[in-house]
PDB file of N, CA, C and O in Angstrom:
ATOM      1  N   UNK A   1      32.388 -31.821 -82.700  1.00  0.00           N
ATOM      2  CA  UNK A   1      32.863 -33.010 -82.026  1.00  0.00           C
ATOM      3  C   UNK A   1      34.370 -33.093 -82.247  1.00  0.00           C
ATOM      4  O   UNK A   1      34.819 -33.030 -83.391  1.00  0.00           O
ATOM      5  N   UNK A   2      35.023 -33.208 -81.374  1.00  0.00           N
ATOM      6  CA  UNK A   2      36.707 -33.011 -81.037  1.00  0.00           C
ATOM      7  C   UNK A   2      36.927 -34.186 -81.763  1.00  0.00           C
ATOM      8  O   UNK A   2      37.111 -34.360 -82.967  1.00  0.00           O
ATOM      9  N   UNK A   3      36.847 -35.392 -80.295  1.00  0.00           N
ATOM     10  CA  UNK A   3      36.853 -36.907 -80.714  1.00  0.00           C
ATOM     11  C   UNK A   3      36.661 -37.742 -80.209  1.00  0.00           C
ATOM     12  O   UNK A   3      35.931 -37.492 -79.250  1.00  0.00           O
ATOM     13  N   UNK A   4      36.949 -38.882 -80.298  1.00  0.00           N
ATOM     14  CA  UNK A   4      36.207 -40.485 -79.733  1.00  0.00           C
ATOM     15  C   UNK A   4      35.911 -40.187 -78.049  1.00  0.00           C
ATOM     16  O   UNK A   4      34.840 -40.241 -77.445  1.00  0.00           O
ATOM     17  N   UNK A   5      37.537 -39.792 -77.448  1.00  0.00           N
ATOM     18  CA  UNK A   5      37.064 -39.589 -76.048  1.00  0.00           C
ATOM     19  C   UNK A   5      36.609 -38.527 -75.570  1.00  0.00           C
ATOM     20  O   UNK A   5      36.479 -38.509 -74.346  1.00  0.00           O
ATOM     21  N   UNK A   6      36.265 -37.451 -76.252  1.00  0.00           N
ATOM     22  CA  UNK A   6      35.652 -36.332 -75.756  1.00  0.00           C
ATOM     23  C   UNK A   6      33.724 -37.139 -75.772  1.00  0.00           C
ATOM     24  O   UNK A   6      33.006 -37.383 -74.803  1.00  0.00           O
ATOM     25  N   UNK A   7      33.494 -37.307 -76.992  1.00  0.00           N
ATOM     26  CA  UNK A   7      32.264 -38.460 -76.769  1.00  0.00           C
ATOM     27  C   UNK A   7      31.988 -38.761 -76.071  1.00  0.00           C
ATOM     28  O   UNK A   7      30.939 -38.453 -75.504  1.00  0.00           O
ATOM     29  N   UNK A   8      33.064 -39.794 -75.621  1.00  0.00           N
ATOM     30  CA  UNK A   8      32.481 -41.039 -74.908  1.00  0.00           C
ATOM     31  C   UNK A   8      32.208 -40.047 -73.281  1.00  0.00           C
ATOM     32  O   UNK A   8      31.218 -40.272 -72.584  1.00  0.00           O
ATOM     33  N   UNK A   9      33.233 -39.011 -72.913  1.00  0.00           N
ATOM     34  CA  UNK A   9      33.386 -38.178 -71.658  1.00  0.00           C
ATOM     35  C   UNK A   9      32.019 -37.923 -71.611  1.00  0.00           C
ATOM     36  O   UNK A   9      31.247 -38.391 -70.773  1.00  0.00           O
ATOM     37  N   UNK A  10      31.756 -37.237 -72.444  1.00  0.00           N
ATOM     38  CA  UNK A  10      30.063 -36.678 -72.794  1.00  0.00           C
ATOM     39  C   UNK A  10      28.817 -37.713 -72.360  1.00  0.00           C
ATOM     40  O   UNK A  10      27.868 -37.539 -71.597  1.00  0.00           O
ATOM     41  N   UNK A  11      29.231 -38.881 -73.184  1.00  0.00           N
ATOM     42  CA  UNK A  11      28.053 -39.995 -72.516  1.00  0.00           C
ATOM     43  C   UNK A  11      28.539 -40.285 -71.143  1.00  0.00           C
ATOM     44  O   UNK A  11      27.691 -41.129 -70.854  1.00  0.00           O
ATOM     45  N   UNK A  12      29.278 -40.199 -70.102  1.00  0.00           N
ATOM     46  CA  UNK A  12      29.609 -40.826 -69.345  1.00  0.00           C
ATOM     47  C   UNK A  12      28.632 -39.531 -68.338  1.00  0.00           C
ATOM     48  O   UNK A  12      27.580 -39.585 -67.703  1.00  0.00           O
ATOM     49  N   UNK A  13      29.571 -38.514 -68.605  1.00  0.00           N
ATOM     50  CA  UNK A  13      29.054 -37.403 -67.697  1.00  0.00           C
ATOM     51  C   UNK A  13      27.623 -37.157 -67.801  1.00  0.00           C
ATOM     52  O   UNK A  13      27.134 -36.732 -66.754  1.00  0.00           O
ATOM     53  N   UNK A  14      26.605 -37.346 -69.031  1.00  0.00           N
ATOM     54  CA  UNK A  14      25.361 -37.215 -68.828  1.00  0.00           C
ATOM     55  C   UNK A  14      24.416 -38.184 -68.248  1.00  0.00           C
ATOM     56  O   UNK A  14      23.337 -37.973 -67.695  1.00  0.00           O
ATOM     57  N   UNK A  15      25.172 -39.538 -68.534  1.00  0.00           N
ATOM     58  CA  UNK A  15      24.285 -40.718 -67.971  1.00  0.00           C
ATOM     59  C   UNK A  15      24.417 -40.216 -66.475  1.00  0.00           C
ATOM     60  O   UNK A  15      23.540 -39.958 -65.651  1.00  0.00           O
ATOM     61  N   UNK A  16      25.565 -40.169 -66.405  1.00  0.00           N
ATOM     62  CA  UNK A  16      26.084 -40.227 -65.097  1.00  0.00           C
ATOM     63  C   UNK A  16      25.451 -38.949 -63.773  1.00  0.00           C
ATOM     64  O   UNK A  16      25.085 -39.059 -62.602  1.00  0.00           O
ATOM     65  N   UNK A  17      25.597 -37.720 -64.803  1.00  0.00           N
ATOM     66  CA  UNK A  17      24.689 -36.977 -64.010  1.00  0.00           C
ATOM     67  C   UNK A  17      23.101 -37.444 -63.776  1.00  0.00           C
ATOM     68  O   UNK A  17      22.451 -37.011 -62.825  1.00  0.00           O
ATOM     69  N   UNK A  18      22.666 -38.187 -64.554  1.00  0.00           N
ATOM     70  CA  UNK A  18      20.897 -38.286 -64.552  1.00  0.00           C
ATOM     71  C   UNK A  18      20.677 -39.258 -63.454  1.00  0.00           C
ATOM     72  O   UNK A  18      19.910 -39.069 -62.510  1.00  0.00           O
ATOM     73  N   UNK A  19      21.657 -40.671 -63.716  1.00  0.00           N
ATOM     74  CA  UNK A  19      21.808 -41.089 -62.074  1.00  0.00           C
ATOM     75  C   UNK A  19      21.754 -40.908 -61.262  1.00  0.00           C
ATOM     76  O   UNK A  19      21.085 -41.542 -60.447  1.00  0.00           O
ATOM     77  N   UNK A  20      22.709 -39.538 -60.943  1.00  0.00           N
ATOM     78  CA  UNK A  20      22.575 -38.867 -59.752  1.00  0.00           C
ATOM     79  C   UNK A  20      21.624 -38.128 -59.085  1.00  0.00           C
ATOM     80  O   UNK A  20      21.509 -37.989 -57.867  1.00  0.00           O
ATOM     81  N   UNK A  21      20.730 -37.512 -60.256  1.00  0.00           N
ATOM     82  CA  UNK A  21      19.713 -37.004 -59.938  1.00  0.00           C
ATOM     83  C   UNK A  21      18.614 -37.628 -59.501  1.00  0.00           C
ATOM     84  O   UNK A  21      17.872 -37.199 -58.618  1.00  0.00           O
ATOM     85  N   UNK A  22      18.439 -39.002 -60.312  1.00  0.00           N
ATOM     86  CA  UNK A  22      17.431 -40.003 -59.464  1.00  0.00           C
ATOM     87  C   UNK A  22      17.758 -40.166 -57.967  1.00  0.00           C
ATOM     88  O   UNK A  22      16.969 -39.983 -57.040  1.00  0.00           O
ATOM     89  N   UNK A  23      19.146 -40.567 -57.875  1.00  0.00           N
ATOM     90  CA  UNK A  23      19.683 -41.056 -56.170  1.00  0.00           C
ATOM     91  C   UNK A  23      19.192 -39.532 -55.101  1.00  0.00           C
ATOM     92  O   UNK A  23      18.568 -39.515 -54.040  1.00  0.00           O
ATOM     93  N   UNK A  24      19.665 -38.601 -55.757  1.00  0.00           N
ATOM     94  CA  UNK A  24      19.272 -37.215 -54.959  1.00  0.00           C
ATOM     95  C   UNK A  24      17.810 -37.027 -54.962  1.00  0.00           C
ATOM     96  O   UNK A  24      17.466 -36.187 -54.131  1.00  0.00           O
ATOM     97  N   UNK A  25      16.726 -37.605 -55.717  1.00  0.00           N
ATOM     98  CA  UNK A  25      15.576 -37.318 -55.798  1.00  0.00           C
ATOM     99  C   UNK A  25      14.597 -38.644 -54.610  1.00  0.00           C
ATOM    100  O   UNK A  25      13.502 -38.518 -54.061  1.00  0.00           O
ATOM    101  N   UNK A  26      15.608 -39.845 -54.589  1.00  0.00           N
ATOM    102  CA  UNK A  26      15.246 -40.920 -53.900  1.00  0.00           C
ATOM    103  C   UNK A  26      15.605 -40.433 -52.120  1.00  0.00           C
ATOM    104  O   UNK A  26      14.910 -40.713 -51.144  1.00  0.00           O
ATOM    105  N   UNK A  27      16.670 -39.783 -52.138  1.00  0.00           N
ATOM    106  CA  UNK A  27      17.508 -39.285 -50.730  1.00  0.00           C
ATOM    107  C   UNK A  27      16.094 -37.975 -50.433  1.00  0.00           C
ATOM    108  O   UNK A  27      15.322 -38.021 -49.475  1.00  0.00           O
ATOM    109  N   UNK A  28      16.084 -37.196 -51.235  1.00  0.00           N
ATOM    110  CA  UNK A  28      14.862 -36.088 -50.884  1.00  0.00           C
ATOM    111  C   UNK A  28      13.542 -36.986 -50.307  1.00  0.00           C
ATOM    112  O   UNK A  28      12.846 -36.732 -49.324  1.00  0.00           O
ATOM    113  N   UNK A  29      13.469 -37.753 -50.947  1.00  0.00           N
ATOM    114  CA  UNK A  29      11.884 -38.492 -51.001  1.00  0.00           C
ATOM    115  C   UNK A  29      12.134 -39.996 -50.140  1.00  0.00           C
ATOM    116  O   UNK A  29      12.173 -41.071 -50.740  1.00  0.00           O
ATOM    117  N   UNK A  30      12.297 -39.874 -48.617  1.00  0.00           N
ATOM    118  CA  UNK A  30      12.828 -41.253 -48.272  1.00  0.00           C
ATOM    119  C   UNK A  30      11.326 -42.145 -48.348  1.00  0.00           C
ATOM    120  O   UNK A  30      11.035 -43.308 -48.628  1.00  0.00           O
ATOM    121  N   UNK A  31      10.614 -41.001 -47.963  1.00  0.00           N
ATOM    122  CA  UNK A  31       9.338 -42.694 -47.858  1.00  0.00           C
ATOM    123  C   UNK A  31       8.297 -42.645 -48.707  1.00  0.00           C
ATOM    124  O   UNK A  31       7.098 -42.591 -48.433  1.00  0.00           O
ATOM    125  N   UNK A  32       9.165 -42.681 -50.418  1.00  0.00           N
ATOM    126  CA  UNK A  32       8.281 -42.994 -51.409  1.00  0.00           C
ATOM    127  C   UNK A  32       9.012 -43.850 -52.220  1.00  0.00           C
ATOM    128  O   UNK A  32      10.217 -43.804 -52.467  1.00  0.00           O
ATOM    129  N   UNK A  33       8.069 -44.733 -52.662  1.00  0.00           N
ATOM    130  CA  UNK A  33       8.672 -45.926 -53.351  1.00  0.00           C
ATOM    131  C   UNK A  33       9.296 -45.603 -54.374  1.00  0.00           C
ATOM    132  O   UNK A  33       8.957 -44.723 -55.165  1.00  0.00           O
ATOM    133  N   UNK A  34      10.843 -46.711 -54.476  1.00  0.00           N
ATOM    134  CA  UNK A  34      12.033 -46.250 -55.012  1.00  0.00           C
ATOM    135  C   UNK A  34      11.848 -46.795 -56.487  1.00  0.00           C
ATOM    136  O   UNK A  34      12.607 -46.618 -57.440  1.00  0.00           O
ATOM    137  N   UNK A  35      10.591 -47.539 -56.444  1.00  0.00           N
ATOM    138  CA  UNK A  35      11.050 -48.543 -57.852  1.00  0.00           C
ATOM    139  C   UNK A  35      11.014 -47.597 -59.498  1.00  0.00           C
ATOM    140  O   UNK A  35      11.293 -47.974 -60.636  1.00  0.00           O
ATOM    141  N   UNK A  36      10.715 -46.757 -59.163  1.00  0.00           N
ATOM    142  CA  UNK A  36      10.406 -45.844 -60.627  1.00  0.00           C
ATOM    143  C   UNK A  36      11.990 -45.145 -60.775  1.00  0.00           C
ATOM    144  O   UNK A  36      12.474 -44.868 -61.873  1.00  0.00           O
ATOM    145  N   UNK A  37      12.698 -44.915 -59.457  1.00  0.00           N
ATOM    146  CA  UNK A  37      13.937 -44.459 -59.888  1.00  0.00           C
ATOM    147  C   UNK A  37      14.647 -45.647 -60.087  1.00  0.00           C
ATOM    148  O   UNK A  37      15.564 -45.399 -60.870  1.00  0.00           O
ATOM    149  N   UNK A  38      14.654 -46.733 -59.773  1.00  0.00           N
ATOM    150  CA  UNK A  38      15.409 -48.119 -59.924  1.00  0.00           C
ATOM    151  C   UNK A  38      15.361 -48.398 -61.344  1.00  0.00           C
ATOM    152  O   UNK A  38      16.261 -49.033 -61.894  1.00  0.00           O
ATOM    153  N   UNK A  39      14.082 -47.831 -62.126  1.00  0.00           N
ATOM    154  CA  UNK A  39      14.341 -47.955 -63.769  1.00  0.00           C
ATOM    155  C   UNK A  39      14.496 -47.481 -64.586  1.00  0.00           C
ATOM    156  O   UNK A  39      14.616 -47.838 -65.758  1.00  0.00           O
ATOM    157  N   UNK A  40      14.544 -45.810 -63.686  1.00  0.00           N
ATOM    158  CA  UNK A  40      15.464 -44.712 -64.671  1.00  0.00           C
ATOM    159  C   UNK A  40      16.954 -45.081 -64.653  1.00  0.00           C
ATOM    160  O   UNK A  40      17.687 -44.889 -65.623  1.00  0.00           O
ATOM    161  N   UNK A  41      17.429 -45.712 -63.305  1.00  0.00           N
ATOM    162  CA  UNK A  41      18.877 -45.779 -63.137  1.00  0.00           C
ATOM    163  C   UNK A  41      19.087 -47.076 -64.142  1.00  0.00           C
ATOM    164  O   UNK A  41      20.033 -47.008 -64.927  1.00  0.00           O
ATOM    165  N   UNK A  42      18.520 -47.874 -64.151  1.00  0.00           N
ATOM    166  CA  UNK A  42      18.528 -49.426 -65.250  1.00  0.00           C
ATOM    167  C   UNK A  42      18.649 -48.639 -66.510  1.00  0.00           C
ATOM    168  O   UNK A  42      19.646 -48.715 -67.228  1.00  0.00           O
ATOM    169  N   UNK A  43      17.456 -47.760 -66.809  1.00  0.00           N
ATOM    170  CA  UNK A  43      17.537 -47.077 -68.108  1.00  0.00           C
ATOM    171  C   UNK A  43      18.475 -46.737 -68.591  1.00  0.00           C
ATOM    172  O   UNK A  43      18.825 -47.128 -69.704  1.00  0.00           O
ATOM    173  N   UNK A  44      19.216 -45.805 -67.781  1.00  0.00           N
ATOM    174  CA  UNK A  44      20.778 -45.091 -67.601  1.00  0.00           C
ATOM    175  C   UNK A  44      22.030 -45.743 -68.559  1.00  0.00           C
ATOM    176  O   UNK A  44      22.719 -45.429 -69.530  1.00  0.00           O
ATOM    177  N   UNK A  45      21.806 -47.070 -67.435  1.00  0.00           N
ATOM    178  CA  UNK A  45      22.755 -47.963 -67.813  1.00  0.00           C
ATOM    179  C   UNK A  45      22.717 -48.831 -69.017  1.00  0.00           C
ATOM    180  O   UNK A  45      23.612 -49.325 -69.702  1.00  0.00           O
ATOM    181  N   UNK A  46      21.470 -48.873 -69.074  1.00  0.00           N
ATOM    182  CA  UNK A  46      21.278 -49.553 -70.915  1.00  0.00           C
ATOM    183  C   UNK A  46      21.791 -48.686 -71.814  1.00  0.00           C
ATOM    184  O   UNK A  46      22.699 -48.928 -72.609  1.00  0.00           O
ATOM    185  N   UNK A  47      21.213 -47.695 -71.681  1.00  0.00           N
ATOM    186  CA  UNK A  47      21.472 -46.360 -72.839  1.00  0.00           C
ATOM    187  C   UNK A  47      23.005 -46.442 -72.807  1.00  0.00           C
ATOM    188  O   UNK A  47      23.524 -46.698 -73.894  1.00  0.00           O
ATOM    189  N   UNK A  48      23.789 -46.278 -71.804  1.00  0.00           N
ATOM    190  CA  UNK A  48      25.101 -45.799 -71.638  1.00  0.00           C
ATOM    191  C   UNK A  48      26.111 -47.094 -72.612  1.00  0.00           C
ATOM    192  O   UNK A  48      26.947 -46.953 -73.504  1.00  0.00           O
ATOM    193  N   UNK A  49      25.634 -48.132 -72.036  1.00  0.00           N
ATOM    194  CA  UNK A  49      25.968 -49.540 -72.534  1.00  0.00           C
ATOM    195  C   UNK A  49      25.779 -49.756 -74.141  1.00  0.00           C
ATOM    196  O   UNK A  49      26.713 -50.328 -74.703  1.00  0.00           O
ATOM    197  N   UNK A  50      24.807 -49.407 -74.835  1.00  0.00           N
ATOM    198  CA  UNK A  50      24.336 -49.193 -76.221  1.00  0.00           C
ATOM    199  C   UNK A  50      25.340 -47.871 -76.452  1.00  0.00           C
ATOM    200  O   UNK A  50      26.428 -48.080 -76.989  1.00  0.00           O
ATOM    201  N   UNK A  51      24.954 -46.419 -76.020  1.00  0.00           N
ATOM    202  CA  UNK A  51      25.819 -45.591 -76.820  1.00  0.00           C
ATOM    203  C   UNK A  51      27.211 -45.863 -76.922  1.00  0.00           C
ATOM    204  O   UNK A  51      27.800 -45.422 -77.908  1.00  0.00           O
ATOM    205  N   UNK A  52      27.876 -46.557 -76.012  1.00  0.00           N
ATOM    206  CA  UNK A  52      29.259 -46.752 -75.859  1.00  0.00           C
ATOM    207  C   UNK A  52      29.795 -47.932 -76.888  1.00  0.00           C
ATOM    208  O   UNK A  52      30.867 -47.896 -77.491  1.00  0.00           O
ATOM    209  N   UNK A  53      29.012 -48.767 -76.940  1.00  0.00           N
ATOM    210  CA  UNK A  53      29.374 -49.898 -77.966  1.00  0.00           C
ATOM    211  C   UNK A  53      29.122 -49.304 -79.341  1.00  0.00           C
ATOM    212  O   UNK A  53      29.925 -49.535 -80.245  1.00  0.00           O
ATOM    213  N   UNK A  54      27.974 -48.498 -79.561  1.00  0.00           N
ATOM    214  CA  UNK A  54      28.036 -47.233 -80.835  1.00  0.00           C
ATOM    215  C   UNK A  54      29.303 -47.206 -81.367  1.00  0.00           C
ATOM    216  O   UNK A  54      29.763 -47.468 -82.478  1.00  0.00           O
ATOM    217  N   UNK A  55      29.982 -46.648 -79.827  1.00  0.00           N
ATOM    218  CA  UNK A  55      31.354 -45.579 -80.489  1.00  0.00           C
ATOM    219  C   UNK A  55      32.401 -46.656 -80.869  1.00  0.00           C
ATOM    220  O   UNK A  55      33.111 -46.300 -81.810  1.00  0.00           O
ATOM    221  N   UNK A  56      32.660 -47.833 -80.391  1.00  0.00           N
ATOM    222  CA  UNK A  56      32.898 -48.433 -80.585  1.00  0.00           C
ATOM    223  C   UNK A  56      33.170 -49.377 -81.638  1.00  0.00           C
ATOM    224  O   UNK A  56      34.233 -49.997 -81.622  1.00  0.00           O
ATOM    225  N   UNK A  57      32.173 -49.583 -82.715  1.00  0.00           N
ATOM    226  CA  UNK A  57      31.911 -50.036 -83.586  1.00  0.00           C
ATOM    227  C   UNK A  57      33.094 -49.563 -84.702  1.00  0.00           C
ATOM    228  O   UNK A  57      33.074 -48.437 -85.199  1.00  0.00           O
ATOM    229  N   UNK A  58      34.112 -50.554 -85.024  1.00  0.00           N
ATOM    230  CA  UNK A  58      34.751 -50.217 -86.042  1.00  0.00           C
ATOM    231  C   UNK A  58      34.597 -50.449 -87.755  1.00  0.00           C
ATOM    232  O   UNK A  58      35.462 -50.049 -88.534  1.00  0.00           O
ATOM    233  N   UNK A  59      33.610 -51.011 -88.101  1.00  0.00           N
ATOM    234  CA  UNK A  59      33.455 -50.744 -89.383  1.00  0.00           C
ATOM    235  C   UNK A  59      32.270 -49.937 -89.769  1.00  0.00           C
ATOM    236  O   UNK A  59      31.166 -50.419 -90.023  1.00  0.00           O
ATOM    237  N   UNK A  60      32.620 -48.484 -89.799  1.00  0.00           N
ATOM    238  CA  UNK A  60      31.750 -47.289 -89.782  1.00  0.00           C
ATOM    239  C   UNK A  60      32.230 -46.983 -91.583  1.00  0.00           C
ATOM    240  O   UNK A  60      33.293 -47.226 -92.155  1.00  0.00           O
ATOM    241  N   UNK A  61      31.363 -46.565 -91.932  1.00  0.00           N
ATOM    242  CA  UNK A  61      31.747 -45.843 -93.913  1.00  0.00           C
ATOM    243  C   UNK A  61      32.365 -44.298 -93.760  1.00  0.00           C
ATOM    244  O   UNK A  61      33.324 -43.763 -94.316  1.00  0.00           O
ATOM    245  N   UNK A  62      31.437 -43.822 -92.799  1.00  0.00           N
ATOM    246  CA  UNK A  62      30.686 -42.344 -92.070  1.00  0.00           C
ATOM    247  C   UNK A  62      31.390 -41.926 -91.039  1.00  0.00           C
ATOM    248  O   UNK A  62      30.676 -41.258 -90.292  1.00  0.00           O
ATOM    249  N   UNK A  63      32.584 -42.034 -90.631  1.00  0.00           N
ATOM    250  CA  UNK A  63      32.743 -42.070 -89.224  1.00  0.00           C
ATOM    251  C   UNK A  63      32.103 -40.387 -88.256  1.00  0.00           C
ATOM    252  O   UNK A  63      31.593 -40.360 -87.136  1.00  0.00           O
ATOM    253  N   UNK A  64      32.323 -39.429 -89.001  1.00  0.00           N
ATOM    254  CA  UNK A  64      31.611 -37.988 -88.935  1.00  0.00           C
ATOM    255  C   UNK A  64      30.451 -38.347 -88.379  1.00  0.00           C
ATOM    256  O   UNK A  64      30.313 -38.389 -87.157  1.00  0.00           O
ATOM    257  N   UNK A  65      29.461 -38.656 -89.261  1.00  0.00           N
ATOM    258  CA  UNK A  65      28.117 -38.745 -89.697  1.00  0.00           C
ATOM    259  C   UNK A  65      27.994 -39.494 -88.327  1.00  0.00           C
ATOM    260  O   UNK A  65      27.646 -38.854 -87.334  1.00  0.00           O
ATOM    261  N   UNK A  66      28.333 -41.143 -88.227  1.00  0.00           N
ATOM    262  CA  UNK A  66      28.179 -41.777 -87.174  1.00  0.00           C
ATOM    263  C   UNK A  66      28.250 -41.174 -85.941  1.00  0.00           C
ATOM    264  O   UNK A  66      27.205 -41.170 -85.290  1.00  0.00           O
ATOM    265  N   UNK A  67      29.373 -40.589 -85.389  1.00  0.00           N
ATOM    266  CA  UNK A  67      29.560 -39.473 -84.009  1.00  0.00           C
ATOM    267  C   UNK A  67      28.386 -38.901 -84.105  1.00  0.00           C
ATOM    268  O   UNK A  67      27.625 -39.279 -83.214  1.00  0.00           O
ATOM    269  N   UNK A  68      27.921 -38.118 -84.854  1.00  0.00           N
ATOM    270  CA  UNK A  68      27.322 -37.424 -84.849  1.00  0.00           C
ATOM    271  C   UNK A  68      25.605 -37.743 -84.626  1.00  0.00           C
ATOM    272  O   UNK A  68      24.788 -37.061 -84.007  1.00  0.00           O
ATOM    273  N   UNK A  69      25.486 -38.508 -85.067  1.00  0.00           N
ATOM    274  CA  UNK A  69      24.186 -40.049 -84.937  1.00  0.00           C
ATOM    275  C   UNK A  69      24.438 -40.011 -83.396  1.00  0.00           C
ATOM    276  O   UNK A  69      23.680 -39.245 -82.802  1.00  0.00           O
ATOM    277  N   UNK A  70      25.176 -40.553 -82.771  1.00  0.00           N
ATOM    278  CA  UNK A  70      25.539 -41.155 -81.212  1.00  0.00           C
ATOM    279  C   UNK A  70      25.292 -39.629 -80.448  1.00  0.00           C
ATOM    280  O   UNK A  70      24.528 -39.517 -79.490  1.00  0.00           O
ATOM    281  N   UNK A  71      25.954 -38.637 -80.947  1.00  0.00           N
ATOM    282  CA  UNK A  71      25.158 -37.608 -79.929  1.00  0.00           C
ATOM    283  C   UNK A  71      24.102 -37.474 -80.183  1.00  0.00           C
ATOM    284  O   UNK A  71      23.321 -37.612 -79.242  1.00  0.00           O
ATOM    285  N   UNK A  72      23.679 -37.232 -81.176  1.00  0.00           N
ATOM    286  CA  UNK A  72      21.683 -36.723 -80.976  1.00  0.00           C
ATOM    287  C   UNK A  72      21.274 -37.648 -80.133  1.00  0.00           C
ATOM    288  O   UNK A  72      20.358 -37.406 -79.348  1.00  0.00           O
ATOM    289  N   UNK A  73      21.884 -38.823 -80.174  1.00  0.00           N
ATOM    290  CA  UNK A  73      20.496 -39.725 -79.697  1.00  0.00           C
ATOM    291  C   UNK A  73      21.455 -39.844 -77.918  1.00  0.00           C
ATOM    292  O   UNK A  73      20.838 -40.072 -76.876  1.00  0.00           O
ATOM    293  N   UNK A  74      21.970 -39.772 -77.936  1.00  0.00           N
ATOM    294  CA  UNK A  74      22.367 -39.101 -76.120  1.00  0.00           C
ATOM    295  C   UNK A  74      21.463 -38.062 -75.844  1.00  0.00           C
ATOM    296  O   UNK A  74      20.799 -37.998 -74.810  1.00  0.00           O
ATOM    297  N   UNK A  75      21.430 -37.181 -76.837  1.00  0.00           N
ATOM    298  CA  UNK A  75      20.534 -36.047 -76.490  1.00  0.00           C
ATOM    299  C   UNK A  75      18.561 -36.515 -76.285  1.00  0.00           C
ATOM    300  O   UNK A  75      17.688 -36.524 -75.417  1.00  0.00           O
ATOM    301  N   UNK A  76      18.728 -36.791 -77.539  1.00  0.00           N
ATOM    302  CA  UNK A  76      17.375 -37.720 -77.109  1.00  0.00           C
ATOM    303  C   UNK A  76      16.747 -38.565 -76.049  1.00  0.00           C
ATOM    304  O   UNK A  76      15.667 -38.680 -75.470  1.00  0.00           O
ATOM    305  N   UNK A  77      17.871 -39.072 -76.070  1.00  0.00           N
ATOM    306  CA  UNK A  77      17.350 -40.227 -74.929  1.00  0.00           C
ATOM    307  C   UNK A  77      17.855 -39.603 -73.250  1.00  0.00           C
ATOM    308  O   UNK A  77      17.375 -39.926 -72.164  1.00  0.00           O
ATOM    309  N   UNK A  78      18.907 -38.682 -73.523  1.00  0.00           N
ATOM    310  CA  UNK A  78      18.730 -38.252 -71.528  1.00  0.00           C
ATOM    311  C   UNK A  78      17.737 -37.049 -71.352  1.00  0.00           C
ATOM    312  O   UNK A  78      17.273 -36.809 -70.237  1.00  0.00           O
ATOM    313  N   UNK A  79      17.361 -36.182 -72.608  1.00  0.00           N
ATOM    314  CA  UNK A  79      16.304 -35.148 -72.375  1.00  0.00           C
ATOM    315  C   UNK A  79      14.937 -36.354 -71.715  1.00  0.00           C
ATOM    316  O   UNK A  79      14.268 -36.116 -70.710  1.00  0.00           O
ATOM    317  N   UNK A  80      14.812 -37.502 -72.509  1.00  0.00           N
ATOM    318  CA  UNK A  80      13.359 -38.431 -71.990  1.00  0.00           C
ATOM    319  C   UNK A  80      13.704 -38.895 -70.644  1.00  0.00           C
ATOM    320  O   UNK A  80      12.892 -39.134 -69.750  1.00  0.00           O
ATOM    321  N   UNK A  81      15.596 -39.054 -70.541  1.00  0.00           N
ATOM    322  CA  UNK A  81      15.328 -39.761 -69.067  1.00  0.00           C
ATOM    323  C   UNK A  81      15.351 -38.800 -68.017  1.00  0.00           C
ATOM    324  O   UNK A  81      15.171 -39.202 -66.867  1.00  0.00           O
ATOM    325  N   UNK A  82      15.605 -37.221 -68.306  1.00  0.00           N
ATOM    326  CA  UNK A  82      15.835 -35.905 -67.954  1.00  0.00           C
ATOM    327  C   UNK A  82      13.742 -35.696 -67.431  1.00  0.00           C
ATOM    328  O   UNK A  82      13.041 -35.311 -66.496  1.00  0.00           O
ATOM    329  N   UNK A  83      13.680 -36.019 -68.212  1.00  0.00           N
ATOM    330  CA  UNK A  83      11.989 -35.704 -68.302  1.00  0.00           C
ATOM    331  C   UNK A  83      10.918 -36.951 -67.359  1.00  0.00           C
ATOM    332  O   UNK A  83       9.856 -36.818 -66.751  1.00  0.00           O
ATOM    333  N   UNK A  84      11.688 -37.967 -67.580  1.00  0.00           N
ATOM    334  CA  UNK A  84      10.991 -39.002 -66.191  1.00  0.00           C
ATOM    335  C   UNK A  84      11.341 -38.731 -64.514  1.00  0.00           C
ATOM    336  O   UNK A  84      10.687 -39.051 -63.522  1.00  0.00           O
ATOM    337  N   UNK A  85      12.573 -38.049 -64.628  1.00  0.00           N
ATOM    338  CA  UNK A  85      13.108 -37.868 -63.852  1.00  0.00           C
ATOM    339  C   UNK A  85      12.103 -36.400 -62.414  1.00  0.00           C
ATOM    340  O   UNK A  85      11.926 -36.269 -61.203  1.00  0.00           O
ATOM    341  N   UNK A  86      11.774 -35.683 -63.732  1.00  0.00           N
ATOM    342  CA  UNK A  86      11.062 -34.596 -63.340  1.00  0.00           C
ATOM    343  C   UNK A  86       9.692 -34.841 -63.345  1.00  0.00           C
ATOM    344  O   UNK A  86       8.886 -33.931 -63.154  1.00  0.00           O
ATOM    345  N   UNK A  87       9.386 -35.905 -63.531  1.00  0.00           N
ATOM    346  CA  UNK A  87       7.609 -36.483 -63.800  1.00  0.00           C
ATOM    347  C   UNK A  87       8.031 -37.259 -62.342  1.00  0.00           C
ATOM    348  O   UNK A  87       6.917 -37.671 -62.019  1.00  0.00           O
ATOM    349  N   UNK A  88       8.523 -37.501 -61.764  1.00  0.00           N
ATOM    350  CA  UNK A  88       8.289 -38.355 -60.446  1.00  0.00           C
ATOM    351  C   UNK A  88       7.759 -37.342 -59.418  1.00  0.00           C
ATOM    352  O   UNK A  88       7.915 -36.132 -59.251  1.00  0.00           O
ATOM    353  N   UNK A  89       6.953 -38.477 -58.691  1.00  0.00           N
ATOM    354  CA  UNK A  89       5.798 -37.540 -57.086  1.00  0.00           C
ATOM    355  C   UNK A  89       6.473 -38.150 -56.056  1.00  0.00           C
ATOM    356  O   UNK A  89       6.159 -37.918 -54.888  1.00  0.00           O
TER     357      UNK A  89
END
């Protein structure tokens, strides 16, 4: 991990790609109901909203340790929204 804004680039670009993939999966699929991608994209934006206030947080002990906390769980949590994404009919 470089630093704060290489991070935050990282959460931006992954939320941001998984978004897109719902909208491209909604555009493929016009006449199937949108509401399951409407709460991956909500999902998106929670996650993004939580990891970002993460980085944010200035009284860290850990600051290493902490970064490092905030990516796994980017990783965690867009592999699950990576994985709803690919569970849609």
């Amino acid at each position: 991990m470089a630093n704060v804004r290489d991070l935050k680039k990282d959460i931006n670009y992954v939320l941001g790609d998984i978004i897109e993939a719902a909208y491209v999966w909604e555009y493929a699929n016009t006449g199937k109901d949108t509401k399951k991608t409407e709460a991956i994209v909500d999902e998106a934006i929670t996650t993004f909203d939580e990891l970002i206030a993460k980085v944010n947080e200035k009284n860290v002990e850990n600051k290493k340790a902490h970064f490092k906390a905030i990516n796994a769980e980017l990783e965690t949590r867009g592999q699950a929204l990576i994985e709803k994404i690919n569970a849609l009919d």
